[in-house]
C-alpha positions in Angstrom: 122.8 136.4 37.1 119.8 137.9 35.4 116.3 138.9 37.8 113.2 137.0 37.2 110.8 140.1 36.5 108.6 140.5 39.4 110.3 138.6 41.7 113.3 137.8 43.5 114.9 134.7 42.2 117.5 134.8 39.5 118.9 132.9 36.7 122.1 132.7 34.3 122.2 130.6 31.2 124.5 127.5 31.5 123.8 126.5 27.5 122.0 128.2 25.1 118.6 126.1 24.0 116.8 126.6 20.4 113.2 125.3 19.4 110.0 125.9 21.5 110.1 128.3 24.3 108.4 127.4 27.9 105.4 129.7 28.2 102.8 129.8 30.8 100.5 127.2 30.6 102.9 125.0 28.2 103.8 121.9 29.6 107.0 121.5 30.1 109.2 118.7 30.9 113.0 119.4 32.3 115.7 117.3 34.0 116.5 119.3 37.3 119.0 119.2 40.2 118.2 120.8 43.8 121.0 122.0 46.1 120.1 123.6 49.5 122.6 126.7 48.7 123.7 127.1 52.4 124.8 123.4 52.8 125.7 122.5 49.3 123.4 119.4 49.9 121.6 118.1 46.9 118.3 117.0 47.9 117.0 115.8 44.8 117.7 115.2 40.9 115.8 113.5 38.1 119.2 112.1 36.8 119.2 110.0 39.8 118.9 106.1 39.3 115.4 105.5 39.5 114.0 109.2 38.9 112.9 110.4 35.4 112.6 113.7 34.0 109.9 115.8 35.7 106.5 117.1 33.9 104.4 120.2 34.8 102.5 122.9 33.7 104.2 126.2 33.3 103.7 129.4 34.9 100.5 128.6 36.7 101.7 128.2 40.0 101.5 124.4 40.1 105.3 124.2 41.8 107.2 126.5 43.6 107.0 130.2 42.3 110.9 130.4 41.7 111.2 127.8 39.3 107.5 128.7 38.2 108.5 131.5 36.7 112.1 131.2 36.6 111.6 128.7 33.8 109.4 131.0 31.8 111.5 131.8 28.2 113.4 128.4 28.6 114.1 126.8 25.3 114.6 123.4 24.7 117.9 122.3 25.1 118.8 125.1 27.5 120.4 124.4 30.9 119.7 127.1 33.4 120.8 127.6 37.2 117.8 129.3 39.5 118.8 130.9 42.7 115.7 130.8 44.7 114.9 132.7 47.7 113.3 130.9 50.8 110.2 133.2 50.5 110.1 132.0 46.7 110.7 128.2 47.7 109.6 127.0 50.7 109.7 129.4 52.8 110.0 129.4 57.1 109.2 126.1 57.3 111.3 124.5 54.4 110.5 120.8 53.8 112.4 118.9 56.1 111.2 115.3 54.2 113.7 116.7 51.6 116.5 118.2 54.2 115.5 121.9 53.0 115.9 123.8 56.4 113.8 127.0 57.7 114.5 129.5 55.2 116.8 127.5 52.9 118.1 129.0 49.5 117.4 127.1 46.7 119.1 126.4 43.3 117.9 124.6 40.4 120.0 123.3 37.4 117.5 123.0 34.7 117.7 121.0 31.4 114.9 121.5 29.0 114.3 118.8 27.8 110.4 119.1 26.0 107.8 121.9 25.4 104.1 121.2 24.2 
């Protein structure tokens, strides 16, 4: 696992990407997969039936600051896996619409699937 600079969550490389690079403020658009690390309990994933891949705008605090800047240097194509602290998800309270408890761990499988 590599560190995020400046913060706590980590990252390793599942598959190496090529082409444009997430940068902050790019917009980026990524499959993703979210597993409460203590459980093992997926709680959400935009290869579900019905979901589609998930748009935002990079490294401007518009989601979670884990994946925010845990997706920084991503290049299309790449698949990464996030570890994401509590305090860099969401936090004491978790979200309990999702089943993310108090204090729950986070990790991300990232595909990346667009830059612009």
């Amino acid at each position: 696992m590599q560190a995020i600079p400046g913060c706590k969550t980590t990252y390793e490389v599942l598959k190496e990407g090529s082409g444009a690079v997430i940068q902050a403020r790019s917009n980026a658009t990524v499959h993703a997969t979210g597993v409460v690390k203590e459980s093992g309990k997926k709680f959400w994933s935009t290869k579900d039936p019905g979901q589609q891949p998930f748009s935002y705008q990079a490294g401007v605090g518009k989601v979670i600051k884990g994946w925010d800047q845990g997706c920084l240097g991503m290049k299309v194509g790449e698949e990464r896996k996030l570890i994401i602290p509590a305090d860099e998800g969401y936090g004491a309270s978790g979200f309990p619409a999702w089943g993310i408890p108090p204090g729950g761990t986070l990790e991300f499988t990232l595909e990346c699937l667009k830059v612009e």
